[in-house]
N, C-alpha and C positions, 0 to 999 in steps of 0.2 A: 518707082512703083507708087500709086497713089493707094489712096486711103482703102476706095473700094476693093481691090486688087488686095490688097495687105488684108481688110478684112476676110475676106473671100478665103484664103489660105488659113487664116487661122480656123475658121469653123470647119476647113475642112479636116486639118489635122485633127483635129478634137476630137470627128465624127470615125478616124479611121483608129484614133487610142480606143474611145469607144467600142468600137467592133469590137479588136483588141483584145481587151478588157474583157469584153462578153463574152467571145469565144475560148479564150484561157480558162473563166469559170466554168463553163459548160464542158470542156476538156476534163477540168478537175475530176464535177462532179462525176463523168461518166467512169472514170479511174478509180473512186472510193469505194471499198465494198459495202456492202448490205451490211450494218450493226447484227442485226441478226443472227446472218448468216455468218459472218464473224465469230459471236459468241459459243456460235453450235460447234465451229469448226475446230475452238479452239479451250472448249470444256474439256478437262482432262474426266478419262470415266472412273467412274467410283472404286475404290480400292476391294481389292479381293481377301480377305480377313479368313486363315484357313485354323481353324481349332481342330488342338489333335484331339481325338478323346481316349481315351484308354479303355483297353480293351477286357474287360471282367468273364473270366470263366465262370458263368452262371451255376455251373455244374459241383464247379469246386469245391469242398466243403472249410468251414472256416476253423481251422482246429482249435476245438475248446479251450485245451491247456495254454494259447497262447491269449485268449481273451483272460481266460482267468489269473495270467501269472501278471499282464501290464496294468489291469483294474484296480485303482484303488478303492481298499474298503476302509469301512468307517471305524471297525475294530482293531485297525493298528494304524494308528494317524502318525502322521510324519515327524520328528521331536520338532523342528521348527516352527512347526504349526501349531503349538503349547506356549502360549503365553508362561512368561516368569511372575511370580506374585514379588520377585524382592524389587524387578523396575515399577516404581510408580506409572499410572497413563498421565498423560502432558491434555491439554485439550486449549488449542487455541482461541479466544473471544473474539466473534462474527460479529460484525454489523447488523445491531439491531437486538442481538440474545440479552439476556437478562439473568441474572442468576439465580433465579425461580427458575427459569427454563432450561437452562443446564442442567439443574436435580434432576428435575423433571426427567430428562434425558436417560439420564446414568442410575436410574432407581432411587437417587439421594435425598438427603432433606438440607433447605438453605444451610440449616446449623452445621450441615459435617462437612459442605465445601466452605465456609468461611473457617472451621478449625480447622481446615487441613490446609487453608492456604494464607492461616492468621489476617482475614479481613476482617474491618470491625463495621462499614456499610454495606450493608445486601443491597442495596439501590445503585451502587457504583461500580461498575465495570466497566473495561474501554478496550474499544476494537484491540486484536494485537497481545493483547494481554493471557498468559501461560498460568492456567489453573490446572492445578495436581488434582486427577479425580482419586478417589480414597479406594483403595479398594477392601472387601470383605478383612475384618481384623485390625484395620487400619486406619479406623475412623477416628480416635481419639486422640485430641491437639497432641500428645508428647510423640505419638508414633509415627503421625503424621509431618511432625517438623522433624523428627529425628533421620526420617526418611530423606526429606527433600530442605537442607535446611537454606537452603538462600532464596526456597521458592516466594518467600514474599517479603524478602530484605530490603527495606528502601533505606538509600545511602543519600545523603543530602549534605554539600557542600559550603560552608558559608565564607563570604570574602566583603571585607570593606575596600571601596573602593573610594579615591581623593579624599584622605582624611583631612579633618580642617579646613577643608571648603565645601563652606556653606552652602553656595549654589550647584554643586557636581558631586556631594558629598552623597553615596548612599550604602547601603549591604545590597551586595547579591549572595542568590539563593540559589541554587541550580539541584535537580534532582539526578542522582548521576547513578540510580538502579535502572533495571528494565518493569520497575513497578510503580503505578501511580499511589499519587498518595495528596491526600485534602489537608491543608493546612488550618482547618475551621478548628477555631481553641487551641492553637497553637500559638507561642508567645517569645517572642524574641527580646532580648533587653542586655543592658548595657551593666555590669558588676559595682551596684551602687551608685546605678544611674536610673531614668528611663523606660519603661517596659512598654512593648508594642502586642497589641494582641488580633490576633487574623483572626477576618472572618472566612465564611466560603470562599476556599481559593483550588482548586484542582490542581495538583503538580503533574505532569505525564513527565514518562521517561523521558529524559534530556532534556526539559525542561524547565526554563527558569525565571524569576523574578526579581526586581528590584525595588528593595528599601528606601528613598530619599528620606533624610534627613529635615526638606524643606516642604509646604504645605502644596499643595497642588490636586489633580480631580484624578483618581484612582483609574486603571485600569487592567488587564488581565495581563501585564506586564512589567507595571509600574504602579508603585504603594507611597504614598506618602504619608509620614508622621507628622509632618506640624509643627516640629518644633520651631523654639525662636533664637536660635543657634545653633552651630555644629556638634554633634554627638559624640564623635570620635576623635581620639587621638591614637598618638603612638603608646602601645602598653596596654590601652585597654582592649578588654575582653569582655568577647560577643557571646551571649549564652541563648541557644535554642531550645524551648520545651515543647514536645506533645500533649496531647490534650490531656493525658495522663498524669501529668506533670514530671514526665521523666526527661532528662537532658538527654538531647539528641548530638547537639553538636556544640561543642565548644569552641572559640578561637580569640588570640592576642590577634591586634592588629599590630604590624609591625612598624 
């Protein structure tokens, strides 16, 4: 078979895939249904939602003695619905309150929620925090802690840690109440050594701080004293003061 001939055959085949080819589609298309019509055929129709309604004898009359026997009135109130005056109210500190605005709230004056919940700054409160509102008779600092006496107990732990080195030597402090407490005028020192005295420091519940021993740049975690040697040994004892000057917490290092 020569070239021409060989050509020839191949264009023809081509021409008859071609057909083919075309009429397969055209086959197709005439076999797809209409989208359309499709969609209409195959919407399910909307649910039928049948409510009973109940049927009321208009006529009936409502007998009085049973409205008047289930109504509560206001002249014999439930006993549970009587507050007790011997529980103290609890009121927890929001984001953002102040304790101006607390009083405010509860009829008070700043002075009778700081003596009932022995605070000594009215500027300090922190979210979280369980203030005793005082109620009528109970305004006065002995009644009011006599009532609630751990409501404003802060407990504060003290520990030296790496005695005699110098560079890891320091006290921690850790607040270990559910109440905060400022360490400003507060004074920690060594029994015939030493005395350290804090400035503004916020302690929050669970919260804590360390003493170093060596000098360095303060922060709301970390304190340093400056000295030019190690503070502590074995035997001696750490003494904490409030600004009161009353010992808060004592400790031997062991």
């Amino acid at each position: 078979m020569d070239r021409r001939s060989l050509l020839f055959v191949i264009l023809l085949n081509s021409l008859i895939s071609l057909v083919i080819a075309i009429v397969v589609v055209w086959a197709a298309e005439l076999r797809r249904p209409d989208l359309e019509e499709l969609a209409a055929r195959y919407t399910p129709p909307p649910p039928v939602v049948l409510i009973a309604t109940p049927t009321v004898d208009a006529a009936a009359p409502v007998p009085v003695s049973t409205v008047a026997t289930n109504a509560p009135t206001q002249s014999d109130p439930s006993p549970a619905a009587q507050p007790t005056s011997s529980d103290p109210q609890v009121y927890v500190v929001q984001a953002g309150d102040s304790l101006f605005g607390i009083a405010i709230r509860y009829n008070l004056t700043v002075e009778q929620l700081m003596d009932a919940n022995d605070l000594d700054n009215p500027d300090f409160v922190f979210s979280g925090q369980r203030l005793v509102i005082p109620q009528p008779g109970q305004t006065t600092p002995g009644a009011s802690t006599a009532a609630t006496p751990s409501a404003a107990v802060v407990t504060l732990t003290v520990q030296v840690e790496q005695a005699g080195n110098f560079a890891e030597e320091n006290v921690l402090i850790v607040n270990d109440s559910n109440n905060a407490v400022n360490l400003q005028g507060w004074t920690l020192g060594k029994v015939n050594g030493p005395v350290y005295a804090f400035t503004d420091l916020p302690l929050f519940p669970g919260g804590s701080v360390r003493l170093h021993s060596e000098a360095g740049q303060d922060d709301s975690l970390n304190l340093y004293w400056s000295q030019s040697a190690p503070v502590w040994e074995s035997g001696a004892v750490v003494r904490l003061f409030n600004q009161d000057g009353r010992e808060v917490v004592m400790y031997t290092v062991p």
